[in-house]
Each structure stands twice: as structure tokens, then as C-alpha cells.
C-alpha positions as CSV (number, residue, x, y, z in Angstrom):
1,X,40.6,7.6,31.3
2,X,37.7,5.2,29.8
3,X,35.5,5.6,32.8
4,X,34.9,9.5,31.5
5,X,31.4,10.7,31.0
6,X,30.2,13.4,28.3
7,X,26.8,14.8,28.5
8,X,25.1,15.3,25.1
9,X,22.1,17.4,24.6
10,X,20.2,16.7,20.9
11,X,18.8,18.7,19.0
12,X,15.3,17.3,20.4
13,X,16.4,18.8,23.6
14,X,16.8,15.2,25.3
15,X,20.3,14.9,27.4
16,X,21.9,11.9,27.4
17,X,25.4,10.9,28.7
18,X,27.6,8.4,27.1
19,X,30.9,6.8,28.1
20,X,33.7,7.7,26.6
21,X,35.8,5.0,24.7
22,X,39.9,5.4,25.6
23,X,42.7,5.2,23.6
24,X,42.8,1.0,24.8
25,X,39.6,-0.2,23.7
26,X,39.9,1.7,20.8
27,X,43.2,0.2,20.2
28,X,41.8,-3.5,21.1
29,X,38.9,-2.8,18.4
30,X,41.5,-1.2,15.2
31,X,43.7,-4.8,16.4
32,X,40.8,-6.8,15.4
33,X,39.8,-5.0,12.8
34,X,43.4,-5.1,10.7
35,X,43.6,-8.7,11.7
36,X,40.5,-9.0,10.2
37,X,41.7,-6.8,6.8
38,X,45.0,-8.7,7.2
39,X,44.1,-12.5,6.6
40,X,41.1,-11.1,3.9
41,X,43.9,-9.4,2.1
42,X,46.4,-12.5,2.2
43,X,43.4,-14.9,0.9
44,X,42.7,-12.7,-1.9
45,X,45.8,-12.3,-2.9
46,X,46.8,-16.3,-2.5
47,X,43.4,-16.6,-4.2
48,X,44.7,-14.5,-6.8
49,X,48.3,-16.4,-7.3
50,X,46.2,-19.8,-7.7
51,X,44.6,-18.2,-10.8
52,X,47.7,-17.0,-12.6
53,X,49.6,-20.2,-12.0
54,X,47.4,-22.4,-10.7
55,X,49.3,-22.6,-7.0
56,X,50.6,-21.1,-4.2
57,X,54.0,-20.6,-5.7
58,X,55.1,-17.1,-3.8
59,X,58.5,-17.1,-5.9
60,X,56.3,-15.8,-8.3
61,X,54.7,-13.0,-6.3
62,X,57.5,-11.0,-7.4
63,X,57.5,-11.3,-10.9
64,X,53.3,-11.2,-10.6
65,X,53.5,-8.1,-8.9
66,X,54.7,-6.6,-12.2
67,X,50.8,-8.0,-14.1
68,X,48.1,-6.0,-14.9
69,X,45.5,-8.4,-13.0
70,X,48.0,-7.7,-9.4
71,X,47.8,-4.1,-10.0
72,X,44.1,-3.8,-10.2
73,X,43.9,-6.3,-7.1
74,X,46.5,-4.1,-5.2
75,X,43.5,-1.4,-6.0
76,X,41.0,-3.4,-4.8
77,X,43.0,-4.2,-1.6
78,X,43.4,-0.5,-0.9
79,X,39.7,0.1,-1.8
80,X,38.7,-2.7,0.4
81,X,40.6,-1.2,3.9
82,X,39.4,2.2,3.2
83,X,35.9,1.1,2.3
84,X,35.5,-1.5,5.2
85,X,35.6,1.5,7.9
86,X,34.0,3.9,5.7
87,X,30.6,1.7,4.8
88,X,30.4,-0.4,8.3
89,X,30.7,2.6,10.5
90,X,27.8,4.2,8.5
91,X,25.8,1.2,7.6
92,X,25.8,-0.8,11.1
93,X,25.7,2.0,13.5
94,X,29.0,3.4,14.0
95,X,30.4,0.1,14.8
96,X,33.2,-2.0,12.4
97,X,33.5,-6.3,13.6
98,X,36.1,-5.0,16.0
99,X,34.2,-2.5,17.1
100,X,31.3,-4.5,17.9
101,X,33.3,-6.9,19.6
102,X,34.5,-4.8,22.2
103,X,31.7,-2.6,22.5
104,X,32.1,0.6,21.1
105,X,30.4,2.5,18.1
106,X,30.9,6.0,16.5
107,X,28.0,8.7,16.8
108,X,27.6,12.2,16.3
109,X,28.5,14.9,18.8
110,X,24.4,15.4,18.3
111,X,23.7,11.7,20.4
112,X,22.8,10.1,16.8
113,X,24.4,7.8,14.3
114,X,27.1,8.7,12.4
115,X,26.2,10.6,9.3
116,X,27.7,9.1,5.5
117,X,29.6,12.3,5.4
118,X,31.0,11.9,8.4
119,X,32.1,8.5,8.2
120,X,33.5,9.3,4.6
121,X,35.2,12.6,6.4
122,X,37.0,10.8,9.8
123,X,38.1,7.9,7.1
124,X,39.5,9.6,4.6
125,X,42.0,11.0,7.4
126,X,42.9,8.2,9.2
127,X,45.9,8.4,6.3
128,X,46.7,11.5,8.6
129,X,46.3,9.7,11.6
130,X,48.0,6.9,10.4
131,X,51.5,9.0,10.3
132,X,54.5,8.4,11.2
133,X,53.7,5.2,11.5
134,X,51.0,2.5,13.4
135,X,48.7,4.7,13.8
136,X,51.0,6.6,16.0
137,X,49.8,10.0,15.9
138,X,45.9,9.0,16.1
139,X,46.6,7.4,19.4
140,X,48.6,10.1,20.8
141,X,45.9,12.4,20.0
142,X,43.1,9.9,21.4
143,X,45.3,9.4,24.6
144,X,45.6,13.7,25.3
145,X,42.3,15.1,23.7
146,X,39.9,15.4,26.4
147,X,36.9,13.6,24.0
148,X,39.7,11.4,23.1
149,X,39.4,12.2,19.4
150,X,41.6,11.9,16.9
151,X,42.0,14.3,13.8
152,X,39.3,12.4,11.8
153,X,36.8,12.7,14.7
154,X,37.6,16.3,15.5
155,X,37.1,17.4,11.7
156,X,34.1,15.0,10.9
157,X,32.6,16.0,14.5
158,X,32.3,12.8,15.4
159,X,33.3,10.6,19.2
160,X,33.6,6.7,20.0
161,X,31.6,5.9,23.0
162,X,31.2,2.8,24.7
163,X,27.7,1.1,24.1
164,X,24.8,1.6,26.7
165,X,23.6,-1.4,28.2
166,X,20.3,-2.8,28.2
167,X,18.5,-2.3,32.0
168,X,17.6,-5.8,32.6
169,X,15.3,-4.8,35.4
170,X,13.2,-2.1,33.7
171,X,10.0,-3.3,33.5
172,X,8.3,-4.0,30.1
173,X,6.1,-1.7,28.8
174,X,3.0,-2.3,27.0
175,X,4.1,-2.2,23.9
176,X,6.9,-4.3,24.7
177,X,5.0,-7.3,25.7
178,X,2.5,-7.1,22.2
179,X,6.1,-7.0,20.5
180,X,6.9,-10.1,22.4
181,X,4.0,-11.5,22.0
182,X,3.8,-11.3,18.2
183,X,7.5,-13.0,17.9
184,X,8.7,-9.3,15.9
185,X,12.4,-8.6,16.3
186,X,14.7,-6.1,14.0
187,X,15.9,-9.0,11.6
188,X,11.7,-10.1,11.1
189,X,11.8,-8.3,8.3
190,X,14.5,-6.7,5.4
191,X,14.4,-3.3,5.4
192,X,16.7,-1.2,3.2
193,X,19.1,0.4,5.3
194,X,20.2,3.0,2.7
195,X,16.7,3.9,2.9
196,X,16.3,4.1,6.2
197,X,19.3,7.2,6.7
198,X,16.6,9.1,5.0
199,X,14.0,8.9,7.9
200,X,14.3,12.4,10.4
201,X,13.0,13.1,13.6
202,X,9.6,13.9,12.2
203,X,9.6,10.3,10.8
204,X,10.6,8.9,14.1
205,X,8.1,11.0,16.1
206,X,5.0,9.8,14.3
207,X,6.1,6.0,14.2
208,X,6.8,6.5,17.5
209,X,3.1,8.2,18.6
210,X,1.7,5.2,16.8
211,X,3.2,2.5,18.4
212,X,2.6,3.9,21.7
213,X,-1.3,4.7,21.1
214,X,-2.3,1.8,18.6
215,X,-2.8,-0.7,21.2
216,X,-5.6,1.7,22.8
217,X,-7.6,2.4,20.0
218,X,-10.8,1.0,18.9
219,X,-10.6,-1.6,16.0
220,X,-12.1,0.9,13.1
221,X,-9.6,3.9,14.4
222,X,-6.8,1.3,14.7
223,X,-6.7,0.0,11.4
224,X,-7.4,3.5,9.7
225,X,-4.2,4.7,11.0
226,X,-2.5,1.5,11.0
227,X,-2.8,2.2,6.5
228,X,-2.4,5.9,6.9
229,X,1.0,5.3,8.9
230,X,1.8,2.5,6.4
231,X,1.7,4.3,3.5
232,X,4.1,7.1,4.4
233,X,6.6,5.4,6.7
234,X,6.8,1.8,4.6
235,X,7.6,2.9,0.7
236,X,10.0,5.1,3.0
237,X,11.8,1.9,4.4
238,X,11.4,0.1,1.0
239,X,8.3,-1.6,1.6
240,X,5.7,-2.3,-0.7
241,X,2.4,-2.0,1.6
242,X,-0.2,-2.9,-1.3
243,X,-2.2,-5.6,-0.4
244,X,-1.5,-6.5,2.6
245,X,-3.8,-7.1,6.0
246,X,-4.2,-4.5,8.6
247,X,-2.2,-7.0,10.7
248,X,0.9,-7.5,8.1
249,X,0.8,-3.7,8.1
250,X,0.7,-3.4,12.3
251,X,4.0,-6.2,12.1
252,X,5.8,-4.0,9.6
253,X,5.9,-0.6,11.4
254,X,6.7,-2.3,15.0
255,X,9.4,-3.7,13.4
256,X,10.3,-0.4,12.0
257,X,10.2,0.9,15.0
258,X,13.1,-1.8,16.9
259,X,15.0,-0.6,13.7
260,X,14.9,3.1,14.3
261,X,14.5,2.7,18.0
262,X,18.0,2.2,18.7
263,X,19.2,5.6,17.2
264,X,15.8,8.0,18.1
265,X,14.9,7.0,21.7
266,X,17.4,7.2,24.5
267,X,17.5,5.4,27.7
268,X,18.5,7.7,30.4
């Protein structure tokens, strides 16, 4: 049941075809992920008992439990598992520690990364999918659904895929090699990533045009479009292109590109 294909066609009309992630490396990745949530909760709260009596002294928890500073860190335990699905699946592509671990991420049924809604949406009902008890109806669902979705995917339109990996033997493109030979990779530069769920297709396409062209322009056409592309795409990203050299500017918006490359330009 993991080796099942779905085709996706975007919006952009490009079709694509993902593998679908089963109910057990789904089931591996939530493991990891509570063990994870687990030992963070048990050192918060043992953190916590050390500042209210100065030790680990858990003949006190009960009596602690019953304090105003435990209730508001019960909150913030509860705050902390909902928010750790909710703000990694959005803000590192679909994909929680576990789920980056074994190799599977969230998307849209569009082909592109999960949307803030969404991931607020398929979250919000895992308490639904969490019933009767370990996550028993989720993985029944997962296990029978023929997307293997469970009720948060199928109201927040979302699927767990397996990731696509990289073709080794595809040979480098131009572009490739000048982004090789400069040294540029996605972490060369810090780019707000709140910032960057506001780029569209639009966005994409013309960053995208650029990169592909730049290197075959003359020098004068180069660096006029090199600053024209700059100032829309950059303050975009979060980043201030004032005063900078054409070549600073060219650095930035390959970079940009790795960024946004993962999510805009399939490999078929």
C-alpha cells in the first residue's frame, strides 16, 4: 500500500506524480515526533519542579500541580504539541523532525506546499483523529482511504507523500554549474520564510525566466535586469537591495531561486 502512485495536475497545468505515504511510515514519523514532544515536555516540566523547590523532588508534583505557575505550564505544554505540527508542517515544507526523518512531507492536493490554513485546519483535528484512543481512528482511516488520508487531510485538502529523490545522473544544467561555481546554496543567505508564503506563481515565473536567460545576456542588459528583478523579488523575501553590487544582487536572486525552487519546479 506505500508503493501507490497519484498523479497531480497544478494549476500551471504541469502533471506530476507523487508516492503515496501508508499508514506505516506515517506511523514511524508521528513515533518520532511524540518521542520528540515526550522528553521536551518531561524537561520542561523537571525544569519547572527545580524552580519551585529547587530539585527534582516528584512527591511534590502532586501538590505542584495544584500552583498557578504548573497550570500555565500545563498550557504551554498543550500549546507546544499543537503548535509543533501546526508551525513545522507550514514553515519547513510539510515536513515535522519525524517527518523529515523518514522521508515524507505534507502538500496540497494542487502539487504545492501546504498552505497556513491548511496546516492550522488538518491540526486542529488530529483531536478528532486522535479518538478513541492512540490515534486510533486516524490510522484506520489512513489504512482504508484510498489517498490514505485521515479526517484532517480530507477536510484541509491536504496528502502525505513520500519525498522525490534527487536524479543523480541528470546532467547539470547551465545554470547549475554558475550556481556551483559561485559556492550559493539555500542556507547562503537568511531569507524570511513568512515572507516568502507570499510569493505566487507569477513571482516564481519571472525569477525563474531570469535565472535561466541571465547568464546569456550582454553585461549592460544583464545588470539592468539583474536591479529591475532585485527590486521587486528582494524587499519581497525581506531583503534590503540598496547599495549593493550588481553581483551581490545576481547571488541574492539565485539563491532565491534554490529557495523557491523546491516548491515551483517539478522534476518529472
Amino acid at each position: 500500500m506505500n508503493q501507490e502512485q497519484t498523479n497531480i495536475k497544478t494549476p500551471e497545468f504541469v502533471s506530476i506524480q507523487f508516492q503515496l505515504a501508508g499508514v506505516g511510515s506515517r506511523a514511524a514519523a508521528f513515533f518520532l515526533d511524540t518521542l520528540i514532544l515526550s522528553i521536551t515536555s518531561f524537561l520542561i516540566l523537571l525544569t519547572l519542579l527545580f524552580i519551585l523547590h529547587g530539585g527534582p523532588d516528584f512527591w511534590l508534583l502532586e501538590e505542584a500541580f495544584f500552583s498557578g505557575p504548573v497550570a500555565i505550564a500545563i498550557i504551554l505544554l498543550f500549546v507546544l504539541n499543537w503548535g509543533y505540527f501546526f508551525l513545522l508542517e507550514f514553515f519547513a515544507g510539510g515536513k515535522t523532525i519525524g517527518k523529515k526523518i523518514v522521508g515524507i512531507r505534507v502538500i496540497q492536493e494542487n502539487g504545492h506546499s501546504i498552505t497556513l490554513l491548511s496546516s492550522f485546519i488538518r491540526n486542529f483535528l488530529r483531536i478528532i483523529d486522535s479518538l478513541p484512543a492512540s490515534y486510533f481512528l486516524g490510522m484506520i482511516m489512513i489504512f482504508f482511504h484510498p489517498k490514505h488520508k485521515r479526517i484532517g487531510d480530507l477536510v484541509a485538502g491536504t496528502i502525505v507523500v513520500h519525498e522525490r529523490q534527487a536524479k543523480n545522473h541528470k546532467k547539470q544544467s547551465p545554470l547549475e554549474k554558475e550556481i556551483g561555481r559561485r559556492g550559493l546554496e539555500k542556507d547562503s543567505l537568511a531569507i524570511d520564510q513568512w515572507a516568502l508564503k507570499t510569493f505566487g506563481n507569477k513571482e516564481w515565473k519571472l525569477l525563474q525566466t531570469y535565472c535561466n536567460r541571465f547568464l546569456h545576456l550582454k553585461v549592460d542588459i544583464k545588470d539592468r535586469r539583474t536591479k529591475q528583478i532585485a527590486d521587486i523579488l528582494l524587499p519581497k523575501a525581506g531583503i534590503d537591495a540598496a547599495g549593493k553590487t550588481y553581483e551581490q544582487l545576481e547571488n541574492e536572486l539565485l539563491v532565491l531561486y534554490l529557495v523557491l525552487k523546491d516548491e515551483w519546479e517539478f522534476e518529472l
